[in-house]
ZAMARGU-4260 file (C-alpha; in steps of 0.2 Angstrom, whole numbers, plus 5000, padded with zeros to 4 digits):
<rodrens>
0) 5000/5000/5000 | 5008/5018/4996 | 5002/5031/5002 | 5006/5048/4996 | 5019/5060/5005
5) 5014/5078/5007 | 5027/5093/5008 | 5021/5107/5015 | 5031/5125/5019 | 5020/5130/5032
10) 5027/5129/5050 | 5015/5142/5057 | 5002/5129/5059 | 5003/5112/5068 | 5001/5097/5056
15) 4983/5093/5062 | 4978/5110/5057 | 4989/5106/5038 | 4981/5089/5037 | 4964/5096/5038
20) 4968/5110/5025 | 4975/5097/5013 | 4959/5086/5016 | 4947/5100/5011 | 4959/5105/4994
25) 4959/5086/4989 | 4939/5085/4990 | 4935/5100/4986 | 4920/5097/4976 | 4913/5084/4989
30) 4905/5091/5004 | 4914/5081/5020 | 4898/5074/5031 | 4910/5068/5048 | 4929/5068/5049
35) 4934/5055/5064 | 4951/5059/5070 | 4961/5047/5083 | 4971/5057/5091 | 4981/5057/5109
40) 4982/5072/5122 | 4999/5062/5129 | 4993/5070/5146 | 4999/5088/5139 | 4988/5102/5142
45) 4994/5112/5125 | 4993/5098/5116 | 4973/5097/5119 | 4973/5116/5116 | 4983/5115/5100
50) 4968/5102/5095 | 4954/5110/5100 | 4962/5129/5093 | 4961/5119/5077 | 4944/5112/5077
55) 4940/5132/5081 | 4947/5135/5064 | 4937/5124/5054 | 4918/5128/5061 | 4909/5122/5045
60) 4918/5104/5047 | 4910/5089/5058 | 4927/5083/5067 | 4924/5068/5080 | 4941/5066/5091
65) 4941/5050/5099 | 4956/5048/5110 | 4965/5034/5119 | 4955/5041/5136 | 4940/5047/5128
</rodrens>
């Protein structure tokens, strides 16, 4: 199975917040219904702000996080 790499130049956002912005480029013309994302927090407080800052980013998308606590 290959899957493709992705290069991107942007170190201003974290690669949650690039992996969501390359998902909404490569389906552009298909309307996402539910994005699930399984995700850790590793117990880190800014790493559970750093996800939820980038859910705040995408308002018009249905993200799911299911973590391994929640």
């Amino acid at each position: 199975l290959k899957v493709p790499l992705s290069v991107t130049e942007n170190q201003d956002a974290t690669d949650f917040t690039k992996c969501l912005q390359t998902l909404e480029e490569k389906v552009r013309d298909q309307p996402l219904q539910r994005i699930y994302v399984f995700c850790t927090f590793g117990g880190r407080f800014d790493q559970a702000m750093s996800i939820i800052h980038t859910l705040y980013l995408h308002p018009e998308l249905n993200i799911l996080l299911i973590s391994d606590q929640d």
